[in-house]
N, C-alpha and C positions, 0 to 999 in steps of 0.2 A: 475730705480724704477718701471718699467709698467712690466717688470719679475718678481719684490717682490709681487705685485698685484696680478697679475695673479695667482703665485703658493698661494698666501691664498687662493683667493679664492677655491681651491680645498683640504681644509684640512677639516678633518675628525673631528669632536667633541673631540674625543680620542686625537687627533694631538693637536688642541687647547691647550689645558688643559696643554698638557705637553710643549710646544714649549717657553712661558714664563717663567718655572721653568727652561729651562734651563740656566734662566740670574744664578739663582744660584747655582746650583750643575753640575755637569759632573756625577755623582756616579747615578747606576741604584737604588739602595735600596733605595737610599736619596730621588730619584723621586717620589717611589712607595709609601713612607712614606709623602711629601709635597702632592700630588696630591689625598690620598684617593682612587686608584683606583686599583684595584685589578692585580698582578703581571703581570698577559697575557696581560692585557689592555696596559699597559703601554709598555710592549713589542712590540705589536702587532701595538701600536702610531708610535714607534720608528724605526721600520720595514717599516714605511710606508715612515716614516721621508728619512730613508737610502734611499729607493729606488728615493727619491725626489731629493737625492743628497746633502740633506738639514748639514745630519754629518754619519760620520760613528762610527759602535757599536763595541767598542773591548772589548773582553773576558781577564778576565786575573784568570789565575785556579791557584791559590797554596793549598798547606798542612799544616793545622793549627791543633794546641793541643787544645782540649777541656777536660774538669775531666770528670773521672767515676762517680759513685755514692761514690764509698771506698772512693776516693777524694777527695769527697765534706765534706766527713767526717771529713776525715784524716784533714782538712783545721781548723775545729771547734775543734777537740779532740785530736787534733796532731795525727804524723803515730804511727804504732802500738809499735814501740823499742823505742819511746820517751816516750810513755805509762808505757813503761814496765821498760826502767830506773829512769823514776819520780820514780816509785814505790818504785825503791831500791838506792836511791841517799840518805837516812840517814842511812839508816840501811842495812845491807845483811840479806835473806830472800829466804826460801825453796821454791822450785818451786811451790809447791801446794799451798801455802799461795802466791804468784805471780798471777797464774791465778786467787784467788778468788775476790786479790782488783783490778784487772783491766778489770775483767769483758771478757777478748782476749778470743777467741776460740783456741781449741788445735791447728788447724794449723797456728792461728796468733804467736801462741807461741815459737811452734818450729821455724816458720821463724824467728821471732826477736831474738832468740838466735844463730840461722844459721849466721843471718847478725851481730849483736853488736861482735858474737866470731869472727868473719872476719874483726873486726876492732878493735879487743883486744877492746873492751866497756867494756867487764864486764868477771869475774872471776866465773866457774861453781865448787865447793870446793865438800867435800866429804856429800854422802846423799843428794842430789841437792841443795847444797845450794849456793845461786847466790849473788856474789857480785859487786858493779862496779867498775870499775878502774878506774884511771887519767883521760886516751882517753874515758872513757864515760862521764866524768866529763864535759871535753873538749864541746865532743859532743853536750851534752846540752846544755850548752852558747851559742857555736856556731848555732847551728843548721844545719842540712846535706844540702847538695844537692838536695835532692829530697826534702825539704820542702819549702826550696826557689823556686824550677823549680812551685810547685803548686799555691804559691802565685801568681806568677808571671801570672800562666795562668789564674787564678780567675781574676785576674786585666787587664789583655790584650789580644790580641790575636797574637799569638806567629806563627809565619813563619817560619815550623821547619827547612826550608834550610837554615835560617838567626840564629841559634842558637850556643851560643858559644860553645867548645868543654865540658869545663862540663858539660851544661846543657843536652847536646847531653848524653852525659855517664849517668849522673841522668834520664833522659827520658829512655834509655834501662834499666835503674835498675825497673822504674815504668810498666813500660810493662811486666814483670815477673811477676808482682801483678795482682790480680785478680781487673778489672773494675777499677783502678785506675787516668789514664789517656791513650790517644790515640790520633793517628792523624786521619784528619777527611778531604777529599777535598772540597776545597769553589770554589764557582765561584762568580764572580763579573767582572758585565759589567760597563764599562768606557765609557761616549760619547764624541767624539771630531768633532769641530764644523767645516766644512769647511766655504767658504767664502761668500757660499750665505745664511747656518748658521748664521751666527754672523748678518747678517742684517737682517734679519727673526727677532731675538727675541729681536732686539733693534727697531722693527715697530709694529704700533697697531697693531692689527687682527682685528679692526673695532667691529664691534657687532657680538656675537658668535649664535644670532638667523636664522643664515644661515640654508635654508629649505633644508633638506635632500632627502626628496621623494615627490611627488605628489600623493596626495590619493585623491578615488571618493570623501571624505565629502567636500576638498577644492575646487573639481570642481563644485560641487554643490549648495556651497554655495559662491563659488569668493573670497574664503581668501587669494588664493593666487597671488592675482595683486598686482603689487608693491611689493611684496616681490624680497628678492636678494635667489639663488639658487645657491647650492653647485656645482661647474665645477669639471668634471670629465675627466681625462684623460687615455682614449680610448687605448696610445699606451703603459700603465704602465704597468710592467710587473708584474700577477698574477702566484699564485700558481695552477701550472696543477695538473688539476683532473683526476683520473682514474676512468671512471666507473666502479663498479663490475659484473663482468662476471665469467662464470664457468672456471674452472680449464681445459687447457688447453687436456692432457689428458682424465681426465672425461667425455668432450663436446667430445673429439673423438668416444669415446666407446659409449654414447649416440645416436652416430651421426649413426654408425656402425650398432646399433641395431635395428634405425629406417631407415636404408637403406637394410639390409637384410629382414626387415618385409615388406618393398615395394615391393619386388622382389617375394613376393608369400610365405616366409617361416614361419612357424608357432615356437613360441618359445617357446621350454620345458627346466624340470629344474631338477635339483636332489641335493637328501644333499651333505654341503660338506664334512662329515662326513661319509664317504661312507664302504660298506663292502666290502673285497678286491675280492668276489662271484664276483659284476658286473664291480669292476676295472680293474679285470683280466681273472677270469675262466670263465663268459659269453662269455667275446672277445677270448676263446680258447686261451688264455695265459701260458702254462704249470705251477704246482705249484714248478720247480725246477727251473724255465726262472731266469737269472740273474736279471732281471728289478726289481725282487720279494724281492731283500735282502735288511737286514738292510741300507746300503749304497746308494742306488737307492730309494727308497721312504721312509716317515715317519710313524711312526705305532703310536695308542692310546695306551698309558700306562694305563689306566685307564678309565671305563672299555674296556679290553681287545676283547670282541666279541660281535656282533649282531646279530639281528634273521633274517633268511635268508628267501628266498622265497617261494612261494607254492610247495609240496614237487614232484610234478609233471614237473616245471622247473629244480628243484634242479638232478631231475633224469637224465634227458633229457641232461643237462650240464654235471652229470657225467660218461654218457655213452661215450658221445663222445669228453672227456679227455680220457677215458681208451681207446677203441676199432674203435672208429668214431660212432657209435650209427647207423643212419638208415641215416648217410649221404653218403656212399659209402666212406670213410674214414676209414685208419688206427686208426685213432687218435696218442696221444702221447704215449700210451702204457706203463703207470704208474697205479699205485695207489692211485686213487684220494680222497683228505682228509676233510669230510665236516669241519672240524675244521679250518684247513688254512681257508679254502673259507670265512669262519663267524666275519673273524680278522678284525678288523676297523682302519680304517685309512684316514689321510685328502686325499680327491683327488686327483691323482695323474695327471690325465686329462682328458678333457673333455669327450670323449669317456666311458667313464661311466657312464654316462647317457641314453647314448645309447640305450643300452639293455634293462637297465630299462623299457624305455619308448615302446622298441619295443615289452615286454614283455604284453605291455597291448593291447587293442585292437583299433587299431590305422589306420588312414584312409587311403586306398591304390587306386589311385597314392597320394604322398604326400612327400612335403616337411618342412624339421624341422630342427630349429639350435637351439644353444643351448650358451651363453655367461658367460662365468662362472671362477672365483676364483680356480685357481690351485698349488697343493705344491707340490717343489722335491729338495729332496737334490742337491746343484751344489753348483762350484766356483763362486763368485760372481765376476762380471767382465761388462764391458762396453755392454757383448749383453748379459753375464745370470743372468736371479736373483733366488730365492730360493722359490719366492711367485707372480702370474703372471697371467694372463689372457688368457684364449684359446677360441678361437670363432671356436665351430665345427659344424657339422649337419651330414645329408643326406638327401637323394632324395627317394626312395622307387617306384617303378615302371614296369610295366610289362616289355617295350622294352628298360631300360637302358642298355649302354654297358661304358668301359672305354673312349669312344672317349667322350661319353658325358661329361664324368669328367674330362677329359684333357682343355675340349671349357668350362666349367665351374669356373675352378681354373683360370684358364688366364685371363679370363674375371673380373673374382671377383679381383684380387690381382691389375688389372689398375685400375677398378675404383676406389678402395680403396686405393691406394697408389698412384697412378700417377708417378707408376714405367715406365721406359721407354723398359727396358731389361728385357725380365722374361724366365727363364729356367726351365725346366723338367729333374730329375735322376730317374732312378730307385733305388730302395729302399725296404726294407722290414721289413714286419709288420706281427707277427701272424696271424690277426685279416682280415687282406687286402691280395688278390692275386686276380689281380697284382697291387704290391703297387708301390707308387711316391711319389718322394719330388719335391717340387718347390720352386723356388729360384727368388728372385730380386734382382738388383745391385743398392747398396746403394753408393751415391756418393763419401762417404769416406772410407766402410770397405769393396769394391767391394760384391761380390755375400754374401748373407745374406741367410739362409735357414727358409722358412716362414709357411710349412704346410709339412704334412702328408697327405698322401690317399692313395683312393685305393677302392677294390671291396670286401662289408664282403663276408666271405668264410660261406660256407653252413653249416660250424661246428657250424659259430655265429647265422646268423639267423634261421637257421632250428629248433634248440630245441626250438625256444623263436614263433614260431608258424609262421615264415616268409618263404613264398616261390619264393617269387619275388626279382629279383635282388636289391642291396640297393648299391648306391654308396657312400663313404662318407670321413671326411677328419676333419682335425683340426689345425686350424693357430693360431699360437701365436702371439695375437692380439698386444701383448707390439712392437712387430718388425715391424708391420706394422703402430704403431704409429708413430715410429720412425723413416720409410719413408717419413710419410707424415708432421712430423711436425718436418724435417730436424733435428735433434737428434742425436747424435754420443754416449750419455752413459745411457744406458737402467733404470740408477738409476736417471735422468735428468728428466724421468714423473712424478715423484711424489719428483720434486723441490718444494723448499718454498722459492728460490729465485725470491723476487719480480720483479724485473729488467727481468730475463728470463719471469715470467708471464704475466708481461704487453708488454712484444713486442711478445709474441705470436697473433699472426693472429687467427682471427675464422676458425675453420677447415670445408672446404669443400669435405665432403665426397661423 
C-alpha cells in the first residue's frame, strides 16, 4: 500500500480528475464528456497516467458511414425515384407534368428514370409519358436498399467492414449520388487498467488541495507550513525538446561569409538578373563559345535585353573580342554583336560580378569575394543541381603570381572543409591563364571537383582599366557543404527532413 501512496502523491490535478472516472468508463470520449475537460487535458492526464504504469491507452481506428446533406434529405422527403413514383402511382403522367409536381431538378430526373428503368419500376410510353409498373409498385411497399442503408445510419453508427453484403451494394449505389452518404475514419481510444490501475481508483486520493508550486506570496506570507506538496519524479520520462536553431546549411554559408570577411576580404554583389556583356564578353568569352547556347545557360524570355555599360567599356570589350584591342592579343577574330552582349539572363556564375565591379574604381592592393545564387542547366543528381551557390573572388595586386593562388586555394578549401586530401588539375578557362581546378576527396564519392581558377588574362582586365595582376577563382560552395557536413546527395541541404536537421551538429567553419 506505501507504493499506492507514494504514486498519489505525485499526480497531477489533470490525473486526479480523471483517475476516479475511471471506476466508470474505459472509453476516452466518455471521460472527456464525465470530467468537463477539454480533449488534450484529458489526453495529456492519461499520458501521464501510461507513463506511471498506472493503464495503458489503446487506439482503435475504424470506418464509419455518416449522411451527406442529399441524405439527410432523402431521410425526410424520401430518395429522389420514391418521389418520382408517389407521383405516378395513380395515374401515368408526361414527364413535364413529373418534374412540375415533384419539384426534382433535371439531373434528379433523368437519374430516377436511369435507375426505376433498370429495375423495370416504371414504363416511359410514347410523347413521354411515364407509367409505373408492378416492380414499382413493389418497390414502394417495400422500400429499396438504399433507404433502409440511411435509416440505419441516422440511427447508428455503422462499421462499414461489419456491413452485410447488401448493405455494402446499397452503400456503392449511394456513393454515385452527389453528398449522399460516405465513409468517414474514427478513432477512439480505449483504457485498460493494469494492476496497480485497479487499486489506484478503488483508493481515496485523500484531499485534491495538493500545492503545486512554491510562489514568493507563500514565502512571504508562511502559507505554505503544513501544507502536503505534489512529489515529483525526477526519473519520468519527458518529451525531448529541440531547440531552434538555423538550418543546417544556411549556418554553413553564414558561417563561410563571415570567415572569408575575417581573412581581409571585402564582399561585392551584383544582380541576379544579369546581362550576358559581363557574364561572358567582359570575361572574353567568345559570342560563338558553346557555354553561350540555349542548352548550357538560361535566357529571360521577357524582357529579352538590357542597357549595357558606358560606351567606353562597351568599346574596349569589343575591340579586344575582334583583334585583341591594345592588349598585344589576337583576340577571337569575329564579329562582335552588341546585341548578343545586351541579352539577359539568370547568372550563370559568380564571376560576373567580377568585371562589374572591376569596372568601377576599386582599391588596389585588394581583396574581394562575392557569395552568390547561381543558375545552369544540368542533370540533377547527387553532386549537381540546377540552382546553387558559388563563393568567388579575387586578390588584385602589384607582385601576385599563380604560386600565390595555388598557397591560397589549398589553404581555403582545409579550412573550410576539413578535407584531408586536396589536388590541383590544370584546366581551362577563357577568362584564366593559367587556369586550375581543385579537388577534395570526399569520403564516399572519392575526388570531388570544388573550384575554378586561374590568372585574368589582360583581354579581361585591361579594357575594364586594370593593370595589375588579378588572381581569382570560384567554388561551388554546395560541395564544400557537403564535405563538411558529411552529405553524400547535394539535394540533402535544403532537406525538411527533421530527423537529418536535429542530428546536424553546429558547423564549425
Amino acid at each position: 500500500m506505501g507504493d499506492i501512496k507514494d504514486l498519489i502523491k505525485t499526480l497531477h490535478p489533470l490525473e486526479r480528475k480523471i483517475v476516479p472516472l475511471l471506476r466508470q468508463t474505459s472509453v476516452f470520449s466518455e471521460l472527456v464528456n464525465k470530467s468537463d475537460l477539454k480533449e488534450v487535458e484529458v489526453m495529456r492526464a492519461l499520458q501521464w497516467l501510461q507513463s506511471k504504469e498506472v493503464l495503458k491507452i489503446k487506439e482503435d481506428v475504424k470506418e464509419v458511414l455518416v449522411l451527406g446533406e442529399n441524405g439527410k434529405k432523402a431521410l425526410t422527403k424520401g430518395l429522389p425515384e420514391k418521389v418520382f413514383l408517389n407521383t405516378i402511382k395513380n395515374k401515368a403522367k408526361l414527364l413535364d407534368k413529373i418534374k412540375q409536381e415533384t419539384g426534382l431538378s433535371i439531373q434528379e430526373i433523368n437519374a430516377c428514370i436511369g435507375v426505376l428503368k433498370s429495375r423495370a419500376a416504371i414504363h416511359v410510353g410514347k410523347g413521354m409519358v411515364i407509367t409505373i409498373t408492378e416492380n414499382g409498385r413493389k418497390l414502394l411497399e417495400r422500400g429499396s436498399l438504399e433507404e433502409s442503408l440511411l435509416k440505419r445510419i441516422s440511427l447508428e453508427e455503422l462499421d462499414i467492414s461489419k456491413l452485410k453484403d447488401e448493405e455494402k451494394f446499397a452503400f456503392e449505389n449511394l456513393k454515385k449520388r452527389k453528398d449522399m452518404a460516405k465513409a468517414v475514419i474514427k478513432k477512439e481510444w480505449f483504457i485498460i487498467l493494469s494492476d496497480i490501475g485497479k487499486k489506484i481508483v478503488t483508493t481515496s486520493l485523500g484531499s485534491d488541495k495538493t500545492i503545486e508550486k512554491l510562489t514568493p506570496a507563500m514565502l512571504k506570507t508562511g502559507s505554505w507550513k503544513n501544507k502536503e506538496f505534489r512529489a515529483y519524479d525526477i526519473k519520468a520520462k519527458v518529451p525531448k525538446v529541440f531547440g531552434g536553431k538555423r538550418q543546417p546549411y544556411a549556418e554553413f554559408v553564414e558561417e563561410v561569409r563571415q570567415k572569408v570577411v575575417e581573412m581581409g576580404f571585402k564582399e561585392i554583389w551584383g544582380p541576379i538578373i544579369e546581362l550576358e556583356f559581363y557574364n561572358f564578353d567582359a570575361l572574353f568569352q567568345p559570342q560563338n563559345h558553346p557555354a553561350r547556347t540555349w542548352s548550357a545557360t538560361y535566357r529571360i524570355k521577357e524582357p529579352k535585353y538590357g542597357r549595357l555599360p558606358a560606351k567606353k567599356i562597351i568599346q574596349a570589350v569589343k575591340a579586344v573580342h575582334e583583334n585583341g584591342g591594345n592588349t598585344g592579343s589576337t583576340g577571337w577574330q569575329y564579329k562582335w554583336s552588341e546585341k548578343i552582349a545586351s541579352q539577359l539572363m539568370p547568372r550563370a556564375h559568380d564571376t560576373a560580378i567580377s568585371p562589374r565591379f572591376m569596372a568601377q574604381d576599386i582599391e588596389i592592393p585588394g581583396k574581394y569575394f562575392s557569395l552568390v545564387r547561381c543558375f545552369r542547366p544540368d542533370v540533377i543528381d547527387a553532386t549537381h543541381a540546377v540552382e546553387f551557390n558559388q563563393l568567388g573572388g579575387f586578390v588584385i595586386g602589384k607582385d601576385l603570381n599563380f604560386k600565390h593562388l595555388l598557397g591560397l586555394l589549398k589553404d581555403f578549401v582545409i579550412e573550410m572543409t576539413g578535407a584531408k586530401e586536396v589536388k590541383f588539375f590544370p584546366d581551362y578557362f577563357p577568362f584564366t591563364e593559367p587556369s586550375v581546378q581543385i579537388s577534395a576527396k570526399h569520403p564516399e564519392f572519392g575526388w570531388m571537383e570544388l573550384a575554378g581558377a586561374g590568372v585574368f588574362r589582360p583581354e579581361l582586365s585591361e579594357p575594364l582599366g586594370i593593370k595589375e595582376p588579378v588572381i581569382a577563382w570560384g567554388f561551388g560552395i554546395d560541395r564544400l557543404a557537403m564535405l563538411r557536413l558529411g552529405v553524400s546527395d547535394i539535394r540533402d541541404l535544403f532537406s525538411q527532413n527533421l530527423e537529418f536537421l536535429r542530428k546536424s551538429k553546429k558547423v564549425q567553419v
